[in-house]
C-alpha positions as CSV (number, residue, x, y, z in Angstrom):
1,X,0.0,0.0,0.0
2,X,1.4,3.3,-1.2
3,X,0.3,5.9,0.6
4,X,1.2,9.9,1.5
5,X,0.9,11.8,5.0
6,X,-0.1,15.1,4.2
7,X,-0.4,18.2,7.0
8,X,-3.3,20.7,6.5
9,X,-5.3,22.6,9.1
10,X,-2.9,21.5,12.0
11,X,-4.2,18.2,11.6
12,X,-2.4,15.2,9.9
13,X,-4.1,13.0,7.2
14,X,-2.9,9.4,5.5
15,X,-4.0,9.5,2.0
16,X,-3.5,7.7,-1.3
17,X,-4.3,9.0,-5.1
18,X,-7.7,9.0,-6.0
19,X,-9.2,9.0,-2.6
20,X,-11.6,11.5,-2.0
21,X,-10.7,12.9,2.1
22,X,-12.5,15.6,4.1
23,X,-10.2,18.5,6.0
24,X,-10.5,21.3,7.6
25,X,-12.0,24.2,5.9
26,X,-10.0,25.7,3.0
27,X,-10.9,29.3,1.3
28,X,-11.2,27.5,-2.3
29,X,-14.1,27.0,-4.8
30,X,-15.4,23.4,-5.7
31,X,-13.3,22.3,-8.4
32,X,-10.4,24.6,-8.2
33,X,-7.1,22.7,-7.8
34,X,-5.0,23.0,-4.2
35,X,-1.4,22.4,-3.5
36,X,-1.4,20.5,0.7
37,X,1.9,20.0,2.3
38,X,3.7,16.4,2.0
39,X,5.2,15.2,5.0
40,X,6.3,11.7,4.7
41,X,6.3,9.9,1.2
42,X,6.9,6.6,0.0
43,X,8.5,5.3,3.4
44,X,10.8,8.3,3.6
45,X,10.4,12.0,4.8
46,X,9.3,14.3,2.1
47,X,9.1,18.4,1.5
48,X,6.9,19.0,-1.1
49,X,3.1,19.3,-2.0
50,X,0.7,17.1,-3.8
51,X,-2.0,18.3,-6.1
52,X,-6.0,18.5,-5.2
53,X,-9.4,18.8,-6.5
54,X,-12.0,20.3,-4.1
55,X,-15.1,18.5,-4.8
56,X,-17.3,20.7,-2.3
57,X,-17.8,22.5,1.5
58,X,-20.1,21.1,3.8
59,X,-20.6,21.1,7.9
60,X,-19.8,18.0,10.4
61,X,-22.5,16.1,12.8
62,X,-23.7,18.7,15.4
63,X,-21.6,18.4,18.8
64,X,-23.1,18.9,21.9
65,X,-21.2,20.9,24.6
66,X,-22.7,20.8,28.0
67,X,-21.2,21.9,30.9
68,X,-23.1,21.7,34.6
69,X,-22.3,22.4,38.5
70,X,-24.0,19.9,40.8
71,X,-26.3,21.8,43.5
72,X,-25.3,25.1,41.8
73,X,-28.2,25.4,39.5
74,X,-25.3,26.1,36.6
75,X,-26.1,24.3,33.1
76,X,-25.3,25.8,29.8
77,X,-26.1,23.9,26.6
78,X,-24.1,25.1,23.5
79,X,-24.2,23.4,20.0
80,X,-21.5,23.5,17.3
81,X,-20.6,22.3,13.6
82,X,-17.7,22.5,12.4
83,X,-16.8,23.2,8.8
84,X,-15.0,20.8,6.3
85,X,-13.6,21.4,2.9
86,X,-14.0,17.5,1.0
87,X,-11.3,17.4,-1.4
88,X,-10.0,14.7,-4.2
89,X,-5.9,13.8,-3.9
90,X,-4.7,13.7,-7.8
């Protein structure tokens, strides 16, 4: 298996050509090509980018945050989604 660890968004991501991954938002129209980071290549430590086709934007599964103080009446509900960018390695 041939595959490339790229670095985008502070986050690390395994990936090989022709898979479709989603990663933190990116300012980038759907279909526009990206250049991501390379990390670590074909068993060996690489500098360099790779080429990418953003396929669309879209938001993740609602998170629930909810923090609470026994015998303090304290509750506070708070719900988030956080934005992805789905994007096409080439």
């Amino acid at each position: 298996m041939s595959y490339t660890i790229i670095k985008t968004g502070g986050k690390q991501f395994a990936v090989e050509s022709g898979q479709t991954v989603r990663i933190p938002s990116i300012d980038a129209e759907a279909g526009k090509k990206v250049d991501i980071d390379t990390i670590f290549a074909g068993g060996k430590a690489a500098a360099g980018t790779i080429k990418a086709t953003v396929v669309g934007h879209g938001l993740a599964d609602k998170v629930i945050v909810f923090k609470k103080k026994r015998r303090k009446q304290y509750k506070r509900k708070q719900g988030h989604r956080q934005g992805f960018t789905e994007v096409t390695i080439d």
